[in-house]
N, C-alpha and C positions, 0 to 999 in steps of 0.2 A: 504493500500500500504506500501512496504516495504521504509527504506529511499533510496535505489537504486532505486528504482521505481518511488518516488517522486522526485529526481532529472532529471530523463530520463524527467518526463512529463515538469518538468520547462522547459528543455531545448526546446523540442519541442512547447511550447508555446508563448516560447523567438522569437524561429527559426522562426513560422508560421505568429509571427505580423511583422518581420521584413522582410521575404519576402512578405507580403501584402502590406507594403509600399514601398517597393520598386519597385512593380510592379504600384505603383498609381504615382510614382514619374519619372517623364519623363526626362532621362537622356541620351545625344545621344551620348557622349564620351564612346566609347566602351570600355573603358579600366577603364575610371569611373565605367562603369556596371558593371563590372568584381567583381573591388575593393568592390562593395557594396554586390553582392550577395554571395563572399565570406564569407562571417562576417557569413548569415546564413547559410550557408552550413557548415563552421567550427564548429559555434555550435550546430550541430546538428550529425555532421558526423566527428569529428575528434576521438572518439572512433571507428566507424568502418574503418577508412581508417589504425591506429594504429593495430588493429587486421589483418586488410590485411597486411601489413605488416612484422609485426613478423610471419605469417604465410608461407610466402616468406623465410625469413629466417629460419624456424622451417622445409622445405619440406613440406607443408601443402599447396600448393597453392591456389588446386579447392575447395575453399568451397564458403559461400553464401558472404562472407566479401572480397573477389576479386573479388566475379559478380560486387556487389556494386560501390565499390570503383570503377573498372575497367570500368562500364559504366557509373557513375555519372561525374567520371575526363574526360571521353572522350568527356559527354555532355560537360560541360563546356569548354574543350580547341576548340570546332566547334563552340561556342557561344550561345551555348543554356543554358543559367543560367539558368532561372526557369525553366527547367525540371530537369536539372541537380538536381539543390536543392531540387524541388515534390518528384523526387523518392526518395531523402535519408528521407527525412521529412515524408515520407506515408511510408518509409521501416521502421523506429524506431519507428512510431504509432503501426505498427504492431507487431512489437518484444513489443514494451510493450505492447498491450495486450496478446500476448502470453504469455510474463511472469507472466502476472496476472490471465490468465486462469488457467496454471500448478500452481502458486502460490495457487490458490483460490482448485483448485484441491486435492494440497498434504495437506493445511487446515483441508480438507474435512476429507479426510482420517485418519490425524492426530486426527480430531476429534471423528472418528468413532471408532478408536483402543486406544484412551485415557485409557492406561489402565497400562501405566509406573509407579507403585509407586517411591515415592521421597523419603520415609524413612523408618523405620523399627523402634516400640515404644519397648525397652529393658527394664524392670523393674529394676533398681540399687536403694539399700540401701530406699524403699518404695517411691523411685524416678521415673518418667517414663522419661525416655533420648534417644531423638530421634535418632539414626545411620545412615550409610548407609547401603541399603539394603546388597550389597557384603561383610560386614564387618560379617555378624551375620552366625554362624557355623551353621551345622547341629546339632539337638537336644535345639538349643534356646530355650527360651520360650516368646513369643513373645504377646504385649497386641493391641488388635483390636479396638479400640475406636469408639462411632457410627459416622457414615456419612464419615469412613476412610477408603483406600482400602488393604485388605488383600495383604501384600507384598511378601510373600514368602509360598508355598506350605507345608503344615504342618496339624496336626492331631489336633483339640479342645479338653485341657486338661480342662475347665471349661467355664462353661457358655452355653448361648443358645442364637440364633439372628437368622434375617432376611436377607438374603444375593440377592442383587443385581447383577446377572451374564448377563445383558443386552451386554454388553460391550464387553463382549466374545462370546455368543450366539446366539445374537440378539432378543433374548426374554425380553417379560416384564414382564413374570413371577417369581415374587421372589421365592427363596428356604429357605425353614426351615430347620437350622442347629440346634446342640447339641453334649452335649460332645461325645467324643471318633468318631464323624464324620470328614471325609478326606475334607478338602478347600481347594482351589485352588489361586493362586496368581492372582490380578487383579479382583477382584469381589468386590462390596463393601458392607461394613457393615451397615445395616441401622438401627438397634435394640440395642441390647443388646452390652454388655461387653466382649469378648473374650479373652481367652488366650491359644494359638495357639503354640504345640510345631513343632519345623521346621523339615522336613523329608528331604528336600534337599538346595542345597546352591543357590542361587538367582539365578545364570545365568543357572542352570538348573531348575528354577522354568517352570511352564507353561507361565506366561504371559513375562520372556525372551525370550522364545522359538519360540512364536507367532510372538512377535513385529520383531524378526529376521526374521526369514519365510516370513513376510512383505514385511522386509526393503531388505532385499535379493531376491525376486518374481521377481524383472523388470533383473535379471541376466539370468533366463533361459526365450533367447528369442522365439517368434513364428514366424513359415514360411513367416507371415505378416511383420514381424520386419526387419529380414534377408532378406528379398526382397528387403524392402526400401535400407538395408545397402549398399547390394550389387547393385542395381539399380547407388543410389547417387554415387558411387565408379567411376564408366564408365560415368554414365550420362552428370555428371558436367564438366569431361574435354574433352567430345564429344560435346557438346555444345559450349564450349571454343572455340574448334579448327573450330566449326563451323560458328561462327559468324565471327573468324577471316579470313576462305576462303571469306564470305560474302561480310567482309570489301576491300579486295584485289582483288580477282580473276573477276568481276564484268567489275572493271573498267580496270581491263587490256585486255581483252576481249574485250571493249570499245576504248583504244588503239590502239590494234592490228585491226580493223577494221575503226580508222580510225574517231571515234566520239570522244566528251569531255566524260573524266576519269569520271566526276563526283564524285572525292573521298568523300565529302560531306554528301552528300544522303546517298552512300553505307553503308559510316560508321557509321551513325545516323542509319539505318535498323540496323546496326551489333548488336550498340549497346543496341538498341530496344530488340533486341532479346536474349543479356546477362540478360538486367531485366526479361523478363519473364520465360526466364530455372530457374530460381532459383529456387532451390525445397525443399524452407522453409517448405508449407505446406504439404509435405507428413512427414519430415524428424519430424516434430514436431506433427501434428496432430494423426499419427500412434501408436508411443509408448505410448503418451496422452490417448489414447483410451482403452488401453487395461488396463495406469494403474489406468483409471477409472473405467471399469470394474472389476478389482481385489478389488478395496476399493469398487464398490458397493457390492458385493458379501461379503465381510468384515461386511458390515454392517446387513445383513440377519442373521451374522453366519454361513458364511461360506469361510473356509482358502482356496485359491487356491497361490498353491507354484512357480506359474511361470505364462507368458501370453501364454507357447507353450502347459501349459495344459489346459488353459481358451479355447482355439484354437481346442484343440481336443475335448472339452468336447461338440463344435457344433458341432462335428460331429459324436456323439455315435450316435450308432442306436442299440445294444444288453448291456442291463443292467443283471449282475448276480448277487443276492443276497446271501447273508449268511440267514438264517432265525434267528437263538438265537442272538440277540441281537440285531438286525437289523430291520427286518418285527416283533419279539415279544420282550417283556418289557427286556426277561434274566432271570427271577424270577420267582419264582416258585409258585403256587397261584392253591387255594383250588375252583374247577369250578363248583361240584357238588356232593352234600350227597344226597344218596339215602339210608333211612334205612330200613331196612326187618318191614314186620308186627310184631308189639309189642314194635318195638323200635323208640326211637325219634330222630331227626337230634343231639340235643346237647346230647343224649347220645352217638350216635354215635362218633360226633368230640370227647366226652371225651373221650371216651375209647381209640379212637386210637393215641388222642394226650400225655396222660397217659404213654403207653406203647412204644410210642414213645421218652419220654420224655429224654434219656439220650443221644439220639443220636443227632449230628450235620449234618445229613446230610439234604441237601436242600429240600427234599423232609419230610422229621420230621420237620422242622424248619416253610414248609407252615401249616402241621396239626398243630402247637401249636399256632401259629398268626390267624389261622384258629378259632380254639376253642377261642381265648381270644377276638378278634374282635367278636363272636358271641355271646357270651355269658357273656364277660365282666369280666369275671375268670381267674386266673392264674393258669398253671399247679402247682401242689402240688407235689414232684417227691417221699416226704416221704410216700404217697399213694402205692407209686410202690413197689413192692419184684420179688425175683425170676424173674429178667432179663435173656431172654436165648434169643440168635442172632441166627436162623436158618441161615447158609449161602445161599445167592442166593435163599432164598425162603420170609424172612421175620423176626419178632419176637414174643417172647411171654411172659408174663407177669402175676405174679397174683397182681389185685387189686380190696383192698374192699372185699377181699376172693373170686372173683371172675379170672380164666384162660382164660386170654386174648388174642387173636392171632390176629396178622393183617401183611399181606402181598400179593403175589400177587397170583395169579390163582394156582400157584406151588404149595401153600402151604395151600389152600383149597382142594387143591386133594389128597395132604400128609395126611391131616387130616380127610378125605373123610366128607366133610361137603358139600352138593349142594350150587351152589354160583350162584345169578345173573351175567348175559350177560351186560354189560351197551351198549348202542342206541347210547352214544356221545366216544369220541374219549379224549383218556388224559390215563396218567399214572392213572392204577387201584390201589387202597388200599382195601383188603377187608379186614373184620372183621367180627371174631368169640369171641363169650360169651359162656364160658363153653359146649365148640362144637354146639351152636347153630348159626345160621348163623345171623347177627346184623346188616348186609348194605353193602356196597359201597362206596368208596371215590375215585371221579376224580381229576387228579390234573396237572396242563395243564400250559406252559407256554403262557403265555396271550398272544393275540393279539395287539399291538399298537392303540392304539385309530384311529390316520388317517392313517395307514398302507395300505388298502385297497385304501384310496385318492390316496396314494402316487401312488399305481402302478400305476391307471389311468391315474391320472396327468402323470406321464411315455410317456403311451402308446399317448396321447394326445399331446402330446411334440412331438410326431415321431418318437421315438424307434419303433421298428419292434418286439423287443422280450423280455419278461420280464421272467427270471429264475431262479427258487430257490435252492440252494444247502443247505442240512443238513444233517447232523449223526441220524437225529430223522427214528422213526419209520416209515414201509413205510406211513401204514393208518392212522399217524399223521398229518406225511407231505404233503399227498394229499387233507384231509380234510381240510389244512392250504390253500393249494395253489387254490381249491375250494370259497374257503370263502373272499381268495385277490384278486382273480379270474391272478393269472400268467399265462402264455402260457406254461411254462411245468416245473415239479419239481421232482429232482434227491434224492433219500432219501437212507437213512444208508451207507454215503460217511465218509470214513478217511480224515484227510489234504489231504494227496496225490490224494488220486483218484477224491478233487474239483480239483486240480491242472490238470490232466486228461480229467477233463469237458471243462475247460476253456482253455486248447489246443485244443478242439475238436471244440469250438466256435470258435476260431482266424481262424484256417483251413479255414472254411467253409467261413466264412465273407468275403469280398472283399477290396481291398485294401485300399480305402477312405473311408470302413465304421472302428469305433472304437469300442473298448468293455471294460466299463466298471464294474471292481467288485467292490461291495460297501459289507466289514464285521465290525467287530469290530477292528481290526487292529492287535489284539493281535496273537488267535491263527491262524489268515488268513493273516500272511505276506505274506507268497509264494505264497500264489494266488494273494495278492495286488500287490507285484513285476510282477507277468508274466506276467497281464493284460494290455492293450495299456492308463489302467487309474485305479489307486487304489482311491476308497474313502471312507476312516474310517468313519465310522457312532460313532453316541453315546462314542468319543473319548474325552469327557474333562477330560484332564487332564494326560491322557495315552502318555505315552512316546511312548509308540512301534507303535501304530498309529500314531503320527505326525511324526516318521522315518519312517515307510514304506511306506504312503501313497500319493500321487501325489496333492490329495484334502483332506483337513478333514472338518468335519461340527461339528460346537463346540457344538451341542446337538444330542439327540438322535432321532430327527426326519426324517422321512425321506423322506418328504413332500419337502424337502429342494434339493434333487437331483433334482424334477424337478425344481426348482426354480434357482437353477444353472445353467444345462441346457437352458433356458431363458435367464439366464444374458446373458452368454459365446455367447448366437446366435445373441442376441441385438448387444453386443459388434462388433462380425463377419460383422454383416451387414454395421453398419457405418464406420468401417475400409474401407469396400469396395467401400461404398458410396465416399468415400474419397478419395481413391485412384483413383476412376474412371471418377471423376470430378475433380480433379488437373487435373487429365493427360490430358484428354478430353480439357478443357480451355486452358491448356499453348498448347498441341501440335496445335490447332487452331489459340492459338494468334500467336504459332511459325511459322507456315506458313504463316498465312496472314503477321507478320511483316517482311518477308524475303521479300513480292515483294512489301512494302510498302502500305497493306491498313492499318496497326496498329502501330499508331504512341506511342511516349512514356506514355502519360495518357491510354491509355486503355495497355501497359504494366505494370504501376504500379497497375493495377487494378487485371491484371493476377498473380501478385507475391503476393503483398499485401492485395485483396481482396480477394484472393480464399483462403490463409492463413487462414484468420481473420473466412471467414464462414467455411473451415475446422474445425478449433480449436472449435468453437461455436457447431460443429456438433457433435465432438469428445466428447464435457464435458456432453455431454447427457449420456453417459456411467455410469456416478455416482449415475443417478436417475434410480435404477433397480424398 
């Protein structure tokens, strides 16, 4: 407990033993009673009566600190001390647990996003001198010490360790770092010695960026939010006006016909009825909820930038994929050697890893990691002569005094060498030995390990339709969308014409369903902005995904959409639970205490009680 907190409960404990004995204490001067049961209603309610007040004077009048006061004083001046004082004594139990629920709540979170470095270690004069992280420029050079968290986003100029990204991704898998590898701010060091030069300046590190994202989420609210606001808005001074006909119009009715006013009674109903309007637990239990659900989703690894997209994301039912980098790793990866008779697999990778050797592009760069994983050899490039780059067909090479060629169908037919057909589906490599024909290399951007889970997981969730969009080949793309088993996939697409698709999706959908595109963020902004929900996949660290996108998931799995999905509908549910059980109790206790079956304790039960199980219901949001 905070020491605000520990003071509320003294108070409340002070309050509670002193109205105990003064209800045991038989006192018949009424104005004795009075003097006595004030003492505990002052200490327990002279902060709330103080906030009605400057409320009064601020134009604030209707809020829950004039129900209070306004029905507690009223108990009191008709002679009802001990109610008067139960409900202020059972309304501040419940504000303090409230505040220990949201207390225990933002803990929570705090603890899940722990990921604020407090310093930055600067090497001076063979000294290491702690800084503040915003003080150290870009191009620092900055020292990682083990079990310390990387503070600022930067490139490893030395060294090699084990890095901790739990904090950011929700994973408990460590990563293996080394030099000239890119780290990220907030991940910790658990190995080795680092020294880390800075690429940008702290508050545009990643884990600024996040903890902002965060601390900023409870600003864009949901239709849930906005309901309560605008509900409490009319609610609290239509009640107002109504208990006040209650108190009046009753007995003059009563007058006018001729019976006793009865102003007594009326007005004890009225004020019956100001305790139970109070609509503590929607006004707290609601935002409570969603921003449980943001910090549980925080703690999976996964950013959601508001509670209005936590809100939509129950209600996607069409998810569009990107395929590169999304459903497969982005890398490019050697899937299958086939050599012709006479020749063996590792002559084959050599030769075309050889003849490849000079060139950087992704598809050379899987032949050489290709060859050295299999064979445990480095390419030799002094091997190679007479480099010649056919355009748009391939290259060729002499090595070992041997005319090399490798490329793709083009440049077998140039050559008029007969080329195998390959059975699987991937970028072809063939290879020619002194014009004879020497094999086949596929080479395929990998499929995600649970990519296939994921879709299901999708479909399992209650999406209606799973869709892939890529630039790839058509009979790549199908074979891809085959094997993840999607409902239908769009191949050899520009930026623009995904942009095309996912108009074509909004169209069709109806107006409460939502559509979802999840890419990498970078070259799929336009499509993330158009869709009713962007969510950057495999974005750590990427600026242009945490700007474009509505959700990021600080890994690259995408197991994780449905796992979102899940949260965001958990969360939906108990909002509603909430909302439908306030309402339900207070408008029952509000009628029954209008004709007098519901006296003041089963009032403090409808303010105070339905609060406490709201809030209790609410923090269930944190355990996704």
């Amino acid at each position: 407990m905070t020491k605000k907190q520990q003071k509320v409960l003294i108070r409340i404990i002070l309050s509670a033993a002193l109205t105990a004995v003064f209800c045991l204490i038989r006192v018949e001067n009424p104005y004795l009673r009075c003097a006595l049961f004030l003492v505990p209603y002052l200490i327990i309610g002279y902060d709330i009566l103080r906030k009605a007040v400057l409320g009064i004077f601020n134009g604030q009048v209707f809020d829950e600190n004039f129900l209070m006061a306004l029905a507690t004083v009223g108990a009191i001046l008709l002679g009802e001390y001990l109610e008067g004082t139960a409900v202020m004594l059972f309304y501040q139990i419940g504000e303090l647990f409230q505040s220990y629920a949201v207390g225990k709540s933002r803990r929570n979170i705090s603890e899940l996003m722990d990921i604020r470095p407090d310093y930055a270690n600067v090497e001076q004069d063979g000294q290491l001198e702690q800084v503040d992280p915003d003080d150290v420029e870009i191009g620092t050079v900055i020292v990682v010490q083990p079990g310390e968290k990387i503070p600022i986003d930067g490139v490893i100029v030395s060294g090699s360790s084990t890095l901790n990204t739990s904090a950011l991704t929700g994973e408990s898998l460590p990563r293996e770092v080394r030099e000239n590898d890119a780290v990220i701010s907030g991940c910790v060091n658990l190995s080795g010695l680092l020294r880390i030069e800075t690429t940008k300046e702290f508050g545009e590190s990643t884990v600024s960026k996040i903890l902002d994202l965060v601390e900023n989420s409870s600003m864009k609210k949901s239709k849930s939010e906005n309901f309560i606001t605008r509900f409490a808005k009319y609610y609290t001074p239509a009640v107002c006006i109504g208990a006040l006909a209650l108190a009046v119009l009753p007995p003059l009715v009563n007058l006018m016909l001729g019976n006793p006013a009865e102003w007594s009674q009326w007005v004890i109903r009225a004020l019956t009825t100001l305790v139970i309007s109070c609509p503590c637990a929607l006004v707290i239990s609601i935002p409570l909820s969603f921003f449980g659900g943001i910090g549980g989703a925080s703690s999976k690894g996964v950013l959601v930038k508001g509670s209005n997209y936590l809100e939509a994301l129950a209600e996607t039912k069409y998810v569009v994929c990107d395929k590169t980098g999304t459903l497969t790793k982005g890398v490019f990866e050697v899937t299958h050697v086939a050599p012709a008779p006479g020749f063996t697999e590792e002559e084959l990778l050599e030769m075309a890893a050889h003849v490849e050797s000079y060139s950087n592009h992704p598809i050379s760069r899987s032949l050489k990691e290709a060859y050295g994983n299999s064979t445990g050899k480095q390419v030799e490039p002094s091997r190679v002569a007479e480099v010649e780059e056919i355009s748009g067909h391939g290259v060729s090479a002499v090595i070992g005094g041997k005319k090399i060629a490798a490329g793709n169908v083009k440049l077998m037919k140039q050559m008029n060498i007969a080329y195998a057909v390959p059975q699987k589906t991937g970028t072809e490599v063939h290879v020619a030995a002194d014009g004879t024909y020497a094999g086949y290399i596929l080479i395929s951007d990998r499929m995600k390990p649970n990519a296939k889970e994921a879709v299901a997981d999708l479909k399992a969730a209650g999406v209606k339709q799973v869709v892939m969009l890529t630039g790839d080949a058509r009979n790549v793309a199908e074979a891809a969308a085959q094997e993840l088993g999607v409902d239908v996939v769009k191949s050899e697409l520009l930026p623009s014409d995904k942009v095309a698709e996912v108009e074509k999706l909004l169209a069709a959908k109806t107006d409460k369903e939502r559509l979802a595109f999840v890419g990498d963020g970078i070259n799929d902004a336009p499509v993330l902005s158009r869709a009713d929900l962007g969510i950057a996949m495999g974005a750590l660290g990427s600026d242009a995904a945490i700007e474009a996108a509505d959700i990021v998931l600080m890994d690259d799995d995408p197991v994780k959409i449905a796992t979102a999905i899940h949260i965001s509908r958990k969360t939906l549910r108990i909002v509603h639970q909430n909302i439908v059980f306030a309402l339900a109790v207070k408008f029952a206790c509000l009628g029954l205490g209008a004709v007098g079956f519901v006296n003041m304790w089963w009032a403090i039960f409808a303010d105070v009680g339905v609060m406490i199980l709201a809030v209790l219901n609410a923090t269930r949001t944190l355990k996704s």
